[in-house]
C-alpha positions in Angstrom: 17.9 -78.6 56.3 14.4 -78.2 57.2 12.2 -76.6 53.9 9.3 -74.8 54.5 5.1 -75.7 53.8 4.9 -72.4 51.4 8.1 -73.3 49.3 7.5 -77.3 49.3 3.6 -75.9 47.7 5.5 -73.4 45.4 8.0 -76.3 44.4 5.2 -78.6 43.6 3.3 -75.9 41.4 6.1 -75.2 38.6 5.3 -78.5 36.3 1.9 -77.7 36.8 2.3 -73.9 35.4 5.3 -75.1 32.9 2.7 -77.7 31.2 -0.4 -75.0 30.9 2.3 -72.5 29.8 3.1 -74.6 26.7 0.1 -75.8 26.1 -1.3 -71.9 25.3 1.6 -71.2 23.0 0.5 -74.6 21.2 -3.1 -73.7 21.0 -1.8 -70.3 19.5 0.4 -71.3 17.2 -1.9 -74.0 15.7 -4.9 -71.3 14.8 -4.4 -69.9 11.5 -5.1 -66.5 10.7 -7.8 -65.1 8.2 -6.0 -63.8 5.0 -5.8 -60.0 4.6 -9.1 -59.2 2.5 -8.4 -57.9 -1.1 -7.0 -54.1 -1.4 -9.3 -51.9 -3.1 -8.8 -48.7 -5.0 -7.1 -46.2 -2.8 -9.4 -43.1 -1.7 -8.2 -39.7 -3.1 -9.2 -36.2 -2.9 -9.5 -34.1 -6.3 -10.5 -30.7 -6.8 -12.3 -29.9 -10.2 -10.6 -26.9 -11.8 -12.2 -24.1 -13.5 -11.6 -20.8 -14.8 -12.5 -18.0 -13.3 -12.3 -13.8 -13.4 -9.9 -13.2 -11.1 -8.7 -9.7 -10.7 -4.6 -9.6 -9.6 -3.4 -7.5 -6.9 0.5 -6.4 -6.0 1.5 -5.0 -2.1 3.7 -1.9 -2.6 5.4 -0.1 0.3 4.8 4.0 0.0 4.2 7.1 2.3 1.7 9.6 2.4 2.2 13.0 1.7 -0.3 16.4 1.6 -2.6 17.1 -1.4 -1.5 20.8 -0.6 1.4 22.1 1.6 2.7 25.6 1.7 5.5 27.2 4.4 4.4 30.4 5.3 7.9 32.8 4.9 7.8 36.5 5.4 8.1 38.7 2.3 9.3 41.7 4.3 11.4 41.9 7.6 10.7 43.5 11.1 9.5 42.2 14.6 6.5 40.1 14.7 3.8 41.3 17.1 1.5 38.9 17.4 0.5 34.9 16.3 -2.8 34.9 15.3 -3.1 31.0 15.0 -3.8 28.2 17.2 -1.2 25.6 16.8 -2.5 21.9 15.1 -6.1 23.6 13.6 -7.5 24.0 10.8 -7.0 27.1 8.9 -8.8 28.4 5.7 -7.4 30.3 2.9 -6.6 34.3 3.6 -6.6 33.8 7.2 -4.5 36.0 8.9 -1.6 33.8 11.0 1.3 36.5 11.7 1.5 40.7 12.4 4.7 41.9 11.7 5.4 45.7 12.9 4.1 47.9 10.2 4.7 51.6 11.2 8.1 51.3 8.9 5.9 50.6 6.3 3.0 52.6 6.5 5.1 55.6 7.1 6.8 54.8 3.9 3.9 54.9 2.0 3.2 57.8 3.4 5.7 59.1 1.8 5.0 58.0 -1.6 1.8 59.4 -1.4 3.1 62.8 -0.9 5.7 62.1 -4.1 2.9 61.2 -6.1 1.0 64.1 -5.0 4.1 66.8 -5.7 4.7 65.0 -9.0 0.9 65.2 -10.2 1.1 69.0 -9.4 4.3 69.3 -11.6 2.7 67.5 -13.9 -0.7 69.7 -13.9 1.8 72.8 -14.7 3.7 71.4 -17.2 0.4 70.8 -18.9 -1.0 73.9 -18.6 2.6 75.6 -20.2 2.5 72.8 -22.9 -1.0 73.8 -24.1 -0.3 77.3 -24.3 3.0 77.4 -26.3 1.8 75.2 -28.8 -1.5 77.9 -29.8 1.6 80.0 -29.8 3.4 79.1 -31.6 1.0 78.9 -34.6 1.1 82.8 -34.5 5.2 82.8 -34.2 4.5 84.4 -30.5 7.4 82.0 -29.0 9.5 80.2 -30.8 9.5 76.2 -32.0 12.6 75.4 -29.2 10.3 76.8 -26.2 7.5 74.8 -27.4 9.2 71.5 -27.7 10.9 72.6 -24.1 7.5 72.5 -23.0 6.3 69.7 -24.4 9.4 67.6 -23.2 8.6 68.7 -19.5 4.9 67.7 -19.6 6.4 63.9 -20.9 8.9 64.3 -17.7 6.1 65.1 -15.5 3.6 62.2 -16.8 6.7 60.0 -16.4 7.3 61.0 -12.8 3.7 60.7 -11.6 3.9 56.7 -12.9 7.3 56.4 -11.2 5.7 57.9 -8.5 2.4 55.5 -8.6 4.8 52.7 -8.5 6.5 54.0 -5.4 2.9 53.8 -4.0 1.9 50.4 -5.2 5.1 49.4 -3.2 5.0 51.2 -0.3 1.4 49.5 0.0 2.2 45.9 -1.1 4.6 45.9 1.7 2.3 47.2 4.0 0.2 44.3 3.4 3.0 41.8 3.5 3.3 42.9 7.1 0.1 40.6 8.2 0.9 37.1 6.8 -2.4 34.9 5.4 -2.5 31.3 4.7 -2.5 30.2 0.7 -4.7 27.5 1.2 -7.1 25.5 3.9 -5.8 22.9 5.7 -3.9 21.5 9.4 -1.7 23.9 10.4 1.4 23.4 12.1 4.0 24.3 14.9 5.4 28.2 14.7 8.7 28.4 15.1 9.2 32.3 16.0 7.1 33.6 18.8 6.0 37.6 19.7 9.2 40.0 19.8 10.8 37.9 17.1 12.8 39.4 14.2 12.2 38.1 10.7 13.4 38.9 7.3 12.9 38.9 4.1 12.3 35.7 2.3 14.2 33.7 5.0 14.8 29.5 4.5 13.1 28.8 8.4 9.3 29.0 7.6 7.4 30.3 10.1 4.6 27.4 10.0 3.6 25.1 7.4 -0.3 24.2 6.5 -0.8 21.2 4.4 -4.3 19.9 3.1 -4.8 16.6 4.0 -7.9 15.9 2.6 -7.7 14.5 0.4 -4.1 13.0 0.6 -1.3 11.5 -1.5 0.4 8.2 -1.3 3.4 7.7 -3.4 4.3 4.0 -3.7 7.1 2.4 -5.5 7.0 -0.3 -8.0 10.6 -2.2 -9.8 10.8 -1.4 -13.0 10.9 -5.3 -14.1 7.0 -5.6 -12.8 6.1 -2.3 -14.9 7.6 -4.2 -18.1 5.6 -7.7 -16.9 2.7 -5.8 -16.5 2.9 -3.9 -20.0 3.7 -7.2 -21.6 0.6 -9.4 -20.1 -1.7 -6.7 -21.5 -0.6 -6.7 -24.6 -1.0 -10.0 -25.1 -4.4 -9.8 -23.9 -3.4 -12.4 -20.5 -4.9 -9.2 -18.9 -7.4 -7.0 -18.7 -8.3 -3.4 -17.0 -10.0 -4.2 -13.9 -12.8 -1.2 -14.7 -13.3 1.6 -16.4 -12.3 4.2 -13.9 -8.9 4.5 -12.4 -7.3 1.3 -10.8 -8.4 1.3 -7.0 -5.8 1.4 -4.4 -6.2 -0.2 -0.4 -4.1 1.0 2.2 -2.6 -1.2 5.5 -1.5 0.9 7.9 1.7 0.5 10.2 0.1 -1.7 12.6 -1.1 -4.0 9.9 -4.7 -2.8 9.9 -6.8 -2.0 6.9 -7.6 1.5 5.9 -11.7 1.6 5.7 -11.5 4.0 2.2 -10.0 3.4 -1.1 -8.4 5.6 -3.0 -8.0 5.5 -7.0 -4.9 5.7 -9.1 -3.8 8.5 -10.7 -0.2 8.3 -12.4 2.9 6.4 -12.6 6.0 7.9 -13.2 7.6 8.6 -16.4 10.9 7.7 -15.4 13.3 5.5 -13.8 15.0 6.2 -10.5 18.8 5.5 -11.3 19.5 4.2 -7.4 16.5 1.5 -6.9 15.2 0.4 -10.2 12.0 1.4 -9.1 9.0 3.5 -10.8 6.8 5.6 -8.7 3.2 5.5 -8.4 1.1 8.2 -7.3 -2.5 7.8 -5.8 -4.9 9.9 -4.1 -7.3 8.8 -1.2 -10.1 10.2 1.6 -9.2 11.5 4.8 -12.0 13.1 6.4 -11.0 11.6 9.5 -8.1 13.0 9.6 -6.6 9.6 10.5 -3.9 9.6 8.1 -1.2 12.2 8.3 1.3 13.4 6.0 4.6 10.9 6.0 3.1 8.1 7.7 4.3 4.5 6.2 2.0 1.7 4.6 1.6 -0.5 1.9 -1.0 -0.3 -0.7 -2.6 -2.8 -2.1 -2.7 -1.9 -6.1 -5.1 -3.3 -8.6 -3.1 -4.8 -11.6 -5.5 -5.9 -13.7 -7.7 -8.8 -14.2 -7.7 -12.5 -16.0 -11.1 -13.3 -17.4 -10.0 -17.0 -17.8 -8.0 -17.9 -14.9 -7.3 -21.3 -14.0 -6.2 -21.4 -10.2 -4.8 -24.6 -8.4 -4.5 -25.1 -5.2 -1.1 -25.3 -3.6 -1.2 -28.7 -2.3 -1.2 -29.8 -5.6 1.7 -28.9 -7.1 4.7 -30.2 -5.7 8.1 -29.8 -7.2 10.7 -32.3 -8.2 14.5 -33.0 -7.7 15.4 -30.2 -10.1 12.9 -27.6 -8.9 10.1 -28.4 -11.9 6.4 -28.4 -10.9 4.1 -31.0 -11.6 0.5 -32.6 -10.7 -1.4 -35.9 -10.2 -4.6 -35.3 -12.3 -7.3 -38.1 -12.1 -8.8 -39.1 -16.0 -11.7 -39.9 -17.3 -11.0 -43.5 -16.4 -10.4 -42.6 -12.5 -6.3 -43.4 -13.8 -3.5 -41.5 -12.4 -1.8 -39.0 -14.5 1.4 -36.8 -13.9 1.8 -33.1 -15.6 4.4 -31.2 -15.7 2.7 -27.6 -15.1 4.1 -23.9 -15.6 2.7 -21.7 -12.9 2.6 -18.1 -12.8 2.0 -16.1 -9.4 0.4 -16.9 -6.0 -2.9 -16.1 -5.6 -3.8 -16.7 -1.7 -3.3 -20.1 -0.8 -3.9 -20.9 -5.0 -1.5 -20.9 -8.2 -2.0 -19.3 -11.4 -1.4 -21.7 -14.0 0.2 -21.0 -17.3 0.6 -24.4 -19.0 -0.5 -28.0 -18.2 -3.3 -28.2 -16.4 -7.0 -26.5 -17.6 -10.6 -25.9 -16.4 -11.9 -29.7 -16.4 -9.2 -30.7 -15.2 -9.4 -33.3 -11.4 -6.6 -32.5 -9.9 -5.7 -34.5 -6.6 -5.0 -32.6 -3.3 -5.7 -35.6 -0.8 -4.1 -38.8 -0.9 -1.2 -38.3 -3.0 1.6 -40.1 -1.1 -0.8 -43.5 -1.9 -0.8 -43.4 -5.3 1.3 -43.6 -8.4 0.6 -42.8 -12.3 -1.3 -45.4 -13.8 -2.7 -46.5 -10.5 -6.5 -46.7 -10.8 -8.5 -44.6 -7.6 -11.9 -44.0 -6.3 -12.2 -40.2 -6.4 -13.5 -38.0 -3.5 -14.6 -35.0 -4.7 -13.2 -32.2 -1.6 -13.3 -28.6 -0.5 -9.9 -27.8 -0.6 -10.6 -23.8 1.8 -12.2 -26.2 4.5 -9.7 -28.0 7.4 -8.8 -31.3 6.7 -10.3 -34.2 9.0 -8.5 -35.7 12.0 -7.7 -39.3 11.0 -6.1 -41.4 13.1 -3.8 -44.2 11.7 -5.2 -47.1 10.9 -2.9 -49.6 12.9 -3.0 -47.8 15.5 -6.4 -49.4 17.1 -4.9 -52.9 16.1 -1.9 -52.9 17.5 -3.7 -51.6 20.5 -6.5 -54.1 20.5 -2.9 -56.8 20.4 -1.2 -54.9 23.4 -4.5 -55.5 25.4 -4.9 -58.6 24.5 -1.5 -59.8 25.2 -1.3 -58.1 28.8 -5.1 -60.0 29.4 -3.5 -63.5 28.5 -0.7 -62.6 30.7 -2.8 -61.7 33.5 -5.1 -64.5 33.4 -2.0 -66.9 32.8 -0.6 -65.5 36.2 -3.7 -65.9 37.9 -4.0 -69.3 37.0 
């Protein structure tokens, strides 16, 4: 079997590779390693409560609703003759929106007229026969039953010139109830009878509504449980009223946006609805813009009240244990690690209002906390816990990559060699 030049070389290089091969792996193994240098404090970041005014806020759901609405009904029947409205403006009170046919009614007053004039005339001659049989009958020229005959008529007549003057009044009051007039100023809506229509009196379909939107309502709801918190934590003094005029209200629309007026406070309700538990609130806000309309769904943003003394801590924080409980790693005096067991009331943005355990003074540690344990000494880095954290890499990360290198370089060169 003949072997080849290029295996034969090949053949004669393997002792040569197997000897340098082993004599790395002895120079590596006999260097030593530095030891690890001493392990300092770890690094933690704290956040130095305080108290501070804070003023509380709750987000209700609610509609809007007009400041003024009325339905414009017809107080007398007949055919309407003519709208006297455009549809969607703006009317102003006594405005004349409807004609309904009035010849019915204007020849019925007529016609009272004419009564009151016939019974005025009766009543002019029963006068004139009154007067004269009672100088009579001082001289015995009739006698006492033709007087008070008289006298009885001219009462009738008097009474049948009012009856008849209230005929008139009628007659002319329903003359005028033929043109229809808005109540009040405000947005006027769609008619629902057109020219040739027949109305009557006092019908449930309104003609058209006009509401006054400007100002305009908004009726929230609120649980009854909050209404009872809320009572509670000001008569204990935990808060206060916010200012001295009527709690301010914001609005967020539908779409999520924010309303650019407020609007103010000005009841809550004085009793319970039976169905939802809930109270209901009634504010009043600016719509000169017209923007808002009557019905239209938001949430309002409701000033509670406000803590003078609030301590707030941020959520990172507080973390809760096994069974649900709060607590906090605060940092003392001697840079020591100390665990509390906190009682927090509500969120406040991206904060907690605390009740019990921790107070203004206080370091509490935000950064860092998965390094440390109570009783663990620290060096303390005082952070801003609204700004974004740093991007830190890990810290074996550049070792083990520094080794990876490193080991593929040895290889190379060992192959090269």
């Amino acid at each position: 079997m003949t072997v080849s030049p290029t295996l034969r070389r090949a053949a004669q290089r393997l002792p040569a590779l197997g000897a340098l091969t082993a004599l790395v792996l002895l120079v590596a193994c006999s260097e030593k390693k530095p030891p690890p240098p001493p392990a300092g404090p770890s690094e933690v970041g704290v956040v130095t409560l305080k108290a501070e005014r804070t003023v509380f806020t709750t987000e209700l759901p609610g509609r809007t609703s007009a400041f003024l609405s009325a339905d414009i009904r017809p107080q007398v029947g007949g055919i309407v003759q003519q709208r006297l409205f455009t549809e969607g403006a703006t009317v102003k009170a006594g405005q004349a929106l409807y004609q309904i046919d009035p010849s019915t009614y204007q020849a019925a007053l007529s016609s009272a007229q004419a009564a009151l004039a016939r019974s005025k005339a009766t009543a002019i001659a029963a006068d004139a026969t009154a007067g004269r049989n009672a100088e009579l009958v001082k001289i015995d020229a009739v006698s006492k039953q033709v007087n008070d005959q008289s006298q009885a008529a001219l009462a009738q007549a008097k009474a049948d010139v009012a009856t008849a003057q209230a005929s008139v009044d009628t007659a002319r009051i329903n003359l005028a109830f033929t043109r229809l007039t808005s109540p009040i100023t405000g947005r006027i809506g769609t008619s629902t009878v057109t020219p040739g229509a027949l109305v009557t009196a006092n019908q449930t379909i309104a003609l058209t509504t006009v509401q006054q939107m400007d100002p305009l309502y908004v009726d929230v709801t609120q649980s009854s449980a909050e209404v009872l918190r809320l009572k509670r934590d000001f008569a204990a003094g935990r808060l206060t009223r916010s200012g001295a005029d009527a709690a301010r209200i914001k609005l967020l629309l539908e779409d999520g946006s924010p309303y650019g007026r407020d609007g103010k406070l000005q009841f809550a309700g004085i009793s319970v609805n039976q169905t939802t538990g809930a109270v209901t609130l009634r504010a009043t806000i600016p719509n000169p813009d017209g923007l808002l309309l009557p019905g239209m769904y938001v949430r309002a943003v409701v000033e509670e009240g406000a803590d003078q003394d609030a301590v707030l801590a941020p959520q990172q924080g507080v973390v809760r244990d096994a069974v649900g409980r709060a607590t906090a790693l605060v940092i003392d005096k001697d840079d020591k690690v100390q665990r509390r067991a906190v009682t927090l009331g509500r969120a406040v943005g991206n904060r907690w209002l605390v009740r019990n355990g921790l107070a203004a003074g206080d370091r509490l540690v935000v950064e860092g906390s998965m390094r440390i344990k109570p009783g663990d000494t620290v060096k303390v880095v005082e952070v801003d816990p609204s700004a974004p954290a740093p991007a830190r890499a890990p810290a074996a990360a550049p070792a083990a990559a520094g080794s990876a290198d490193a080991a593929a370089g040895a290889t190379a060169g060992a192959a090269a060699r």
